[in-house]
FIFI-889654 format. One record per residue: residue number from 1; residue in three letters; x, y, z of N, C-alpha, C in turn. Coordinates in pm, 1 decimal. Layout:
NUM  ALA  X  Y  Z  X  Y  Z  X  Y  Z
...
% end
This chain:
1  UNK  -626.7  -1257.4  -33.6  -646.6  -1352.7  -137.2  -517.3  -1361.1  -218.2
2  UNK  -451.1  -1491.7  -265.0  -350.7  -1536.4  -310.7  -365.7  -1554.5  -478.9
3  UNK  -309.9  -1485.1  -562.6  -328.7  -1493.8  -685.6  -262.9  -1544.4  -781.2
4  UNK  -182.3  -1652.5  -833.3  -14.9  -1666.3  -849.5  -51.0  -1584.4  -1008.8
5  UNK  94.1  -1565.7  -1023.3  115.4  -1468.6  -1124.3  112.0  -1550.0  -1279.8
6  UNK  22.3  -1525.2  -1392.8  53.7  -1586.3  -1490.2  281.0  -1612.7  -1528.5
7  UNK  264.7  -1773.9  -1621.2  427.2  -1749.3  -1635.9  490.9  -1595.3  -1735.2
8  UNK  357.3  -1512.7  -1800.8  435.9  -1429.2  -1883.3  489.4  -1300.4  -1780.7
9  UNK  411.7  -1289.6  -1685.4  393.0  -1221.3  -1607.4  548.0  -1222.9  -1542.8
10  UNK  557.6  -1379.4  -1490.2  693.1  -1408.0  -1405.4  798.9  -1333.7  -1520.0
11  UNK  841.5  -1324.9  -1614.6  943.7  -1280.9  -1730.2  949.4  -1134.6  -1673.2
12  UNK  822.8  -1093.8  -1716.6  795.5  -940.5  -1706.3  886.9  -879.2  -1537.5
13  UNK  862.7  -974.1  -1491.5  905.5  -880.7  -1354.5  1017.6  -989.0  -1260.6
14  UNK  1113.0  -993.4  -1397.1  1256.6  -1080.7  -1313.9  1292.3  -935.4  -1279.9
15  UNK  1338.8  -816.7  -1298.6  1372.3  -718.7  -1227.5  1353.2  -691.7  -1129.7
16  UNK  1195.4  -744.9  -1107.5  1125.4  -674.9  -962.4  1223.4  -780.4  -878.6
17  UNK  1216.6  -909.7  -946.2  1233.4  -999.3  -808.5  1389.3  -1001.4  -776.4
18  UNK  1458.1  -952.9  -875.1  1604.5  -913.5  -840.4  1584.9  -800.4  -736.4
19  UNK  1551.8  -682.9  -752.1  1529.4  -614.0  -663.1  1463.7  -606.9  -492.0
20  UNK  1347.1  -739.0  -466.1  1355.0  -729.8  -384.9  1428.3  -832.9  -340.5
21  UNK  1496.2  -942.0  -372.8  1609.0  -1000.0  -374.7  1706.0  -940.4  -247.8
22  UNK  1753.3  -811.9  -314.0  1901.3  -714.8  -278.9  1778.0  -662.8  -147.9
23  UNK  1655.9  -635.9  -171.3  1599.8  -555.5  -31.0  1644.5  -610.0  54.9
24  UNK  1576.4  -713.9  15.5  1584.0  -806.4  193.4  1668.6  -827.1  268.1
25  UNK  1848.4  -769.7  178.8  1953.4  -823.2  248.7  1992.2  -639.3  286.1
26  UNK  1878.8  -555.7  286.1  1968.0  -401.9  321.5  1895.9  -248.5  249.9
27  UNK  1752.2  -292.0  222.8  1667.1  -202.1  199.6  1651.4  -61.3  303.4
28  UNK  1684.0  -85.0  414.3  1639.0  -15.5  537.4  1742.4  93.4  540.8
29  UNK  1871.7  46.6  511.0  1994.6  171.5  527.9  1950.2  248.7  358.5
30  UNK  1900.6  198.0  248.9  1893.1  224.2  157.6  1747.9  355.1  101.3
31  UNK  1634.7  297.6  220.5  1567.1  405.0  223.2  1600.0  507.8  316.3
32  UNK  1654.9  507.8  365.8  1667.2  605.9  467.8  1745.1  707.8  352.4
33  UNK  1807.2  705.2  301.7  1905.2  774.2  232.9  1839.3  861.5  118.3
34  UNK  1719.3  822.9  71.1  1671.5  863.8  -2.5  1549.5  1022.2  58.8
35  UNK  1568.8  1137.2  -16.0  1454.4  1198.5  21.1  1268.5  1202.1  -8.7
36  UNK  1279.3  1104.6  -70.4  1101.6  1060.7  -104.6  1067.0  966.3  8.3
37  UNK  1149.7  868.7  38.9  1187.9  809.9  156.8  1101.1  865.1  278.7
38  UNK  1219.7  938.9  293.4  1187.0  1015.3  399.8  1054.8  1140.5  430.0
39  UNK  999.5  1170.9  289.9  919.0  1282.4  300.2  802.3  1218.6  313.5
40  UNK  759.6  1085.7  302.6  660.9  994.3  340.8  723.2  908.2  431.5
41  UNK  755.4  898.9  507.3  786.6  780.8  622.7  630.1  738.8  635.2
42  UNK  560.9  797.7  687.9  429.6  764.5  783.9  304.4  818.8  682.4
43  UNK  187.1  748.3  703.0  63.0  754.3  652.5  40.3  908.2  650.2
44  UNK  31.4  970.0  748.9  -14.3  1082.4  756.8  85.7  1173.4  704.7
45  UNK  212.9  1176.7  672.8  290.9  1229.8  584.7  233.5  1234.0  483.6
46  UNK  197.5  1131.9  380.5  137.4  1100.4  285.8  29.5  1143.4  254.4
47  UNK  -33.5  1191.5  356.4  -192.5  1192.1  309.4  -163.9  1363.0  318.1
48  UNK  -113.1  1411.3  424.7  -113.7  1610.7  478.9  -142.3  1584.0  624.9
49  UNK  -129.3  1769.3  660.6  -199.6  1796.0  795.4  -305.1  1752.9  817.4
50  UNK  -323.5  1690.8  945.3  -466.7  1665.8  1006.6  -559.6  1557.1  963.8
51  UNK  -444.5  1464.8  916.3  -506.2  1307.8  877.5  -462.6  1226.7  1013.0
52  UNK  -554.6  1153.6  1051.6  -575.9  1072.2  1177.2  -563.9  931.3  1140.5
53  UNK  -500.8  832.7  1148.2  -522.4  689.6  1112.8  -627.9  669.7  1185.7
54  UNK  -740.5  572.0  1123.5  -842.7  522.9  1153.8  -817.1  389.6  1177.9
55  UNK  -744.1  330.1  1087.3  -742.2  184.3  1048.8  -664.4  115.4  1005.9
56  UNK  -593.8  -22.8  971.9  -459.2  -66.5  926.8  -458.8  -206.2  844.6
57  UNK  -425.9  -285.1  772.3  -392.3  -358.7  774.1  -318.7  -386.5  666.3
58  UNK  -208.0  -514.3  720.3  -88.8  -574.3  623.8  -107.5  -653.2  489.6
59  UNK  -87.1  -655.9  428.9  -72.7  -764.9  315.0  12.6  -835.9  232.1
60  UNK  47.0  -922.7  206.3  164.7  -987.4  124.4  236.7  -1046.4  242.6
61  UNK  272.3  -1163.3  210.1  377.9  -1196.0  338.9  450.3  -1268.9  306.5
62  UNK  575.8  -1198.3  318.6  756.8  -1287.9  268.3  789.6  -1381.5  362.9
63  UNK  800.2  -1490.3  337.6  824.7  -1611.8  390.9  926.6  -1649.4  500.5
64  UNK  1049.0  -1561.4  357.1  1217.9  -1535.4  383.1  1213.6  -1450.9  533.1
65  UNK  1143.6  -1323.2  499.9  1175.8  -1302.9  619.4  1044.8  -1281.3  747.4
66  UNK  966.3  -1379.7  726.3  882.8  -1341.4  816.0  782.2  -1243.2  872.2
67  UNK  803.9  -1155.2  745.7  716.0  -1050.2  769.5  628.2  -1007.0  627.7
68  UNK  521.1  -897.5  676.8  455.0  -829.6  575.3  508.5  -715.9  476.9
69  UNK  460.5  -735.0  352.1  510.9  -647.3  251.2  510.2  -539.7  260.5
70  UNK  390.4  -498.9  315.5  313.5  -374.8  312.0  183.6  -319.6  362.5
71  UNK  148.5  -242.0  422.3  48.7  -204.9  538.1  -41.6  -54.4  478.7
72  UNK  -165.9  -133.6  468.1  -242.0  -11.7  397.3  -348.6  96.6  521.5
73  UNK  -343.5  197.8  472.5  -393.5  275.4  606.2  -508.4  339.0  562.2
74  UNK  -597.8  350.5  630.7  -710.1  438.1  649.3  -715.8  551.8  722.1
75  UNK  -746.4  687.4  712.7  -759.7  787.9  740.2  -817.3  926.2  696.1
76  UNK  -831.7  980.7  855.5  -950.6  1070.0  815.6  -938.2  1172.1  862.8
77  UNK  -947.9  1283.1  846.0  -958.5  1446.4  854.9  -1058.7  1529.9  897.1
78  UNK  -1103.8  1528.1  1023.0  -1219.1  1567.9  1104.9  -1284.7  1702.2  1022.7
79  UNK  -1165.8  1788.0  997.8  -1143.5  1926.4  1013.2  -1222.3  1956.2  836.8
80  UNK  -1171.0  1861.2  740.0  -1260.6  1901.9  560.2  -1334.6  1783.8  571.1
81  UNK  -1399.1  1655.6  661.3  -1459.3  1585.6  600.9  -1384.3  1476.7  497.2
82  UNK  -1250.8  1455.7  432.0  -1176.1  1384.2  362.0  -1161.8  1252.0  430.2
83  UNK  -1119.5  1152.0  389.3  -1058.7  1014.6  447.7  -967.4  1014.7  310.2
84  UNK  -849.2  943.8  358.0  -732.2  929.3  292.1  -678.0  736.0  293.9
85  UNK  -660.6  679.0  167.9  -599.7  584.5  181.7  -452.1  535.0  89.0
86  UNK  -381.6  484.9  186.7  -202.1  489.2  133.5  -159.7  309.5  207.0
87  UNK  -145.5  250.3  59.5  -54.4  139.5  93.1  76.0  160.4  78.9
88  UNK  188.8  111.2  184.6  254.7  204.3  237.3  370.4  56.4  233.7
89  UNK  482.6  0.0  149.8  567.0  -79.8  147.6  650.6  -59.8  306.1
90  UNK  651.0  -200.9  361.8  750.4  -218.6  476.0  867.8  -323.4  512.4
91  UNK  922.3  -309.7  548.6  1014.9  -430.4  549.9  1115.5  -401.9  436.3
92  UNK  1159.1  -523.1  378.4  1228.0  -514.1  274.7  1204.2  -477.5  176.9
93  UNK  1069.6  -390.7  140.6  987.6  -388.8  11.1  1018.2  -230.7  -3.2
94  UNK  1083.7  -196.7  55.6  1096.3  4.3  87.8  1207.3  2.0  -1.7
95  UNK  1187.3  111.3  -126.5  1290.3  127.4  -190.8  1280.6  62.9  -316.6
96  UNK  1211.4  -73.7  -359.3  1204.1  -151.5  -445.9  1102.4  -156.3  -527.4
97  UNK  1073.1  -118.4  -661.3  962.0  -92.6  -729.5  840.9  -260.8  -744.9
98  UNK  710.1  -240.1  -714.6  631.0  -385.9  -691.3  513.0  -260.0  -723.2
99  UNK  427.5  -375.4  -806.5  263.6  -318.1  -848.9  169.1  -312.2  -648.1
100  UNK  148.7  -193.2  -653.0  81.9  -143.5  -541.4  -8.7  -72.4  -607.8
101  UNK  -154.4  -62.7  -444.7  -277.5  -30.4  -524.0  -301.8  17.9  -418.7
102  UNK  -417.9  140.1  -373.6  -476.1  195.4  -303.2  -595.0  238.0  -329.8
103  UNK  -690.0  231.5  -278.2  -874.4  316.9  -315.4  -925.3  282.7  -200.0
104  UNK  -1058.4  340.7  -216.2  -1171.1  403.8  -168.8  -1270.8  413.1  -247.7
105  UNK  -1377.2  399.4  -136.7  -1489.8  386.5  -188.4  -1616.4  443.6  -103.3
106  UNK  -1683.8  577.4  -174.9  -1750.2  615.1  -55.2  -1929.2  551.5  -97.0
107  UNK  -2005.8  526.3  -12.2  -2111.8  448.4  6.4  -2195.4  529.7  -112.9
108  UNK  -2244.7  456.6  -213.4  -2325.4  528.7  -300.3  -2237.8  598.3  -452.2
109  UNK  -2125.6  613.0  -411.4  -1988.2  627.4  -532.1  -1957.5  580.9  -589.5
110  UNK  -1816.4  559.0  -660.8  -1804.5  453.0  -719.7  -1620.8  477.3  -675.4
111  UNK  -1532.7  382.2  -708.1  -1413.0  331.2  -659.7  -1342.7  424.0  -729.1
112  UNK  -1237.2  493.2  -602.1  -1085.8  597.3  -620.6  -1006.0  498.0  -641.8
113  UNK  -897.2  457.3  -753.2  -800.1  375.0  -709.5  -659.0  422.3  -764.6
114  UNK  -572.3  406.3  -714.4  -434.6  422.5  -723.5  -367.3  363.4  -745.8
115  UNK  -340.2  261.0  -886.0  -253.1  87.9  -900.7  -135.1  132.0  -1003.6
116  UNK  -18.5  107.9  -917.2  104.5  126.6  -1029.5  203.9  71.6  -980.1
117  UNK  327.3  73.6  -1082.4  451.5  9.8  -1019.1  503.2  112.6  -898.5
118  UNK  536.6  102.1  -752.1  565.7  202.9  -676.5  666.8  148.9  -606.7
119  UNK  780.6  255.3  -560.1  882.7  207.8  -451.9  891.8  210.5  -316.2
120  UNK  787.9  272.9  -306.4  765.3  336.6  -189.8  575.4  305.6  -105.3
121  UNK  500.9  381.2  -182.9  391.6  351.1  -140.3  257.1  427.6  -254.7
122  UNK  164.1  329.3  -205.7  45.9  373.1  -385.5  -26.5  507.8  -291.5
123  UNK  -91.1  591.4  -363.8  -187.5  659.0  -317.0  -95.9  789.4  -309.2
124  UNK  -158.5  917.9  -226.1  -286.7  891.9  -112.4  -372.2  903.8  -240.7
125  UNK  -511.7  861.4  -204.2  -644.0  816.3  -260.5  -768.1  901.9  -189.1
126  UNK  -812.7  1032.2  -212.0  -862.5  1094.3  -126.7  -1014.0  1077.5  -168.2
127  UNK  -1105.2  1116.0  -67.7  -1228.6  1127.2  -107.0  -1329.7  1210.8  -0.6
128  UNK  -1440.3  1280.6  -72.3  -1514.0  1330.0  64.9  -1621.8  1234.9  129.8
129  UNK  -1605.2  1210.1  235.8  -1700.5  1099.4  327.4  -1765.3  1178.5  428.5
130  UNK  -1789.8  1268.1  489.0  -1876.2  1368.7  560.2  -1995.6  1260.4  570.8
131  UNK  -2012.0  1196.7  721.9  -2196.7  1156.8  684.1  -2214.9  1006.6  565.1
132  UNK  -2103.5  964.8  548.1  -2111.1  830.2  509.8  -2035.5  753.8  501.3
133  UNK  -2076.8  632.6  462.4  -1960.2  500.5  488.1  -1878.8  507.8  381.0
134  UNK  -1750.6  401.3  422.0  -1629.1  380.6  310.6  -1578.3  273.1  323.5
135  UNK  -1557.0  253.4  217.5  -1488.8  84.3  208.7  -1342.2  126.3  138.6
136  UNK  -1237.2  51.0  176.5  -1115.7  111.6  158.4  -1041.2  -40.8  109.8
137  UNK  -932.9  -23.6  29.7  -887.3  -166.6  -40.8  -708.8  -91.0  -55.4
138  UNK  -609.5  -176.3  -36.7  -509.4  -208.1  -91.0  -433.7  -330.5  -83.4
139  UNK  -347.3  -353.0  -192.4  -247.1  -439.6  -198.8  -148.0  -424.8  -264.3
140  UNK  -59.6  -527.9  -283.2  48.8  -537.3  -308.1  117.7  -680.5  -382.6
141  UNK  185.3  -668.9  -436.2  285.6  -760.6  -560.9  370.9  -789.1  -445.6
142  UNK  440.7  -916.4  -393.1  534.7  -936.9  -369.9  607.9  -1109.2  -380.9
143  UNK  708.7  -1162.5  -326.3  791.9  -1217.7  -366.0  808.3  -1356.1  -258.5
144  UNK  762.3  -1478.2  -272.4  754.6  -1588.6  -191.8  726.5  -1652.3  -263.3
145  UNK  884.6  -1696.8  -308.7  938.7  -1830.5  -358.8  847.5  -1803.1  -562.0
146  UNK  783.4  -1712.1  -534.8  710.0  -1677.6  -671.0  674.4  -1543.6  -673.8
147  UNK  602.3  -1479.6  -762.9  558.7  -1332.3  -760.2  396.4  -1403.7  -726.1
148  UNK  352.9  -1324.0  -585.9  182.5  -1332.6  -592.9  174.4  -1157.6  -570.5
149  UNK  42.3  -1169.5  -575.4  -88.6  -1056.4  -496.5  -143.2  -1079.3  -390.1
150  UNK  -142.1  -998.2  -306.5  -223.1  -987.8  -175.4  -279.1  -856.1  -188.5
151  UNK  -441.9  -862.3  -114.1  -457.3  -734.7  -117.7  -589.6  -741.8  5.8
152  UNK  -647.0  -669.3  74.0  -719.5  -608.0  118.9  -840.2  -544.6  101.1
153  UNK  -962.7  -587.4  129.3  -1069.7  -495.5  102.4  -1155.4  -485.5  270.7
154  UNK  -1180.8  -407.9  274.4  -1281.1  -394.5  402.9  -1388.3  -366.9  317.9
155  UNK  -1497.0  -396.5  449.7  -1667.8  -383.2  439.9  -1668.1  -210.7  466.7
156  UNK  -1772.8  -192.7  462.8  -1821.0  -46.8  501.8  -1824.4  -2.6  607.9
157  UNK  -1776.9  111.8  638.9  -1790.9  81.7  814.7  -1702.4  271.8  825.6
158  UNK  -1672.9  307.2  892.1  -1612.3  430.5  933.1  -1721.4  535.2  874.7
159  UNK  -1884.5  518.7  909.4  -1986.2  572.1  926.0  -1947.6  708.8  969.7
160  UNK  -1999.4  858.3  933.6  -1998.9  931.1  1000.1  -1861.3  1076.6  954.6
% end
């Protein structure tokens, strides 16, 4: 879902859009260099040992370059019963601070969420699901031709 950004909003975050501005032309040599970077590359970095991706999907999509902002993950941990969720900046968005959000939601609970300015990625967002369903949500702030929101919610489902 497409949200455009109030105009006070646009003021508030000419920084952001300078920033991902400079991503898009060289974010990639720029995270690499960094060690937070690197100590989360991957979902399951993020989350610990013995997190399994369950599930995936992208959100936000830069025009400029054809691709998605950012890719939120679902995952789960056979071994404590946990599921873990991490929206996870890609592309040119690595490195560059944008409002990112991550949660969970276990069936009968009420909503984990994780929403802040991040450079990297929101979350992890943990919860115990042993024996029931979860509904899992992230998104992301990004930059096409304006500042919108995209974000993600799934139905219930990863039963069990």
């Amino acid at each position: 879902m497409l949200i455009p950004i109030r105009e006070d909003e646009v003021m508030r975050r000419s920084l952001y859009v300078a920033g991902v501005t400079a991503g898009l032309l060289g974010a990639a040599t720029l995270a690499g260099a960094t060690p937070a970077a690197a100590a989360a590359s991957t979902p399951q970095a993020a989350c610990g040992s013995g997190y399994s991706v369950l599930e995936s999907k992208t959100v936000g999509y830069d025009k400029s370059t054809v691709s998605p902002a950012a890719r939120v993950y679902l995952l789960y941990n056979s071994s404590n019963g946990y599921n873990c969720v991490v929206t996870m900046h890609i592309n040119g968005y690595v490195g560059f601070g944008a409002q990112t959000e991550a949660g969970i939601l276990v069936e009968g609970g009420s909503w984990k969420r994780d929403k802040a300015d991040y450079s990297y990625y929101a979350g992890p967002v943990y919860a115990y699901a042993a024996n029931k369903c979860v509904k899992y949500t992230g998104g992301v702030e990004y930059y096409a031709g304006g500042i919108f929101w995209d974000s993600y919610t799934s139905s219930f489902g990863h039963c069990g």
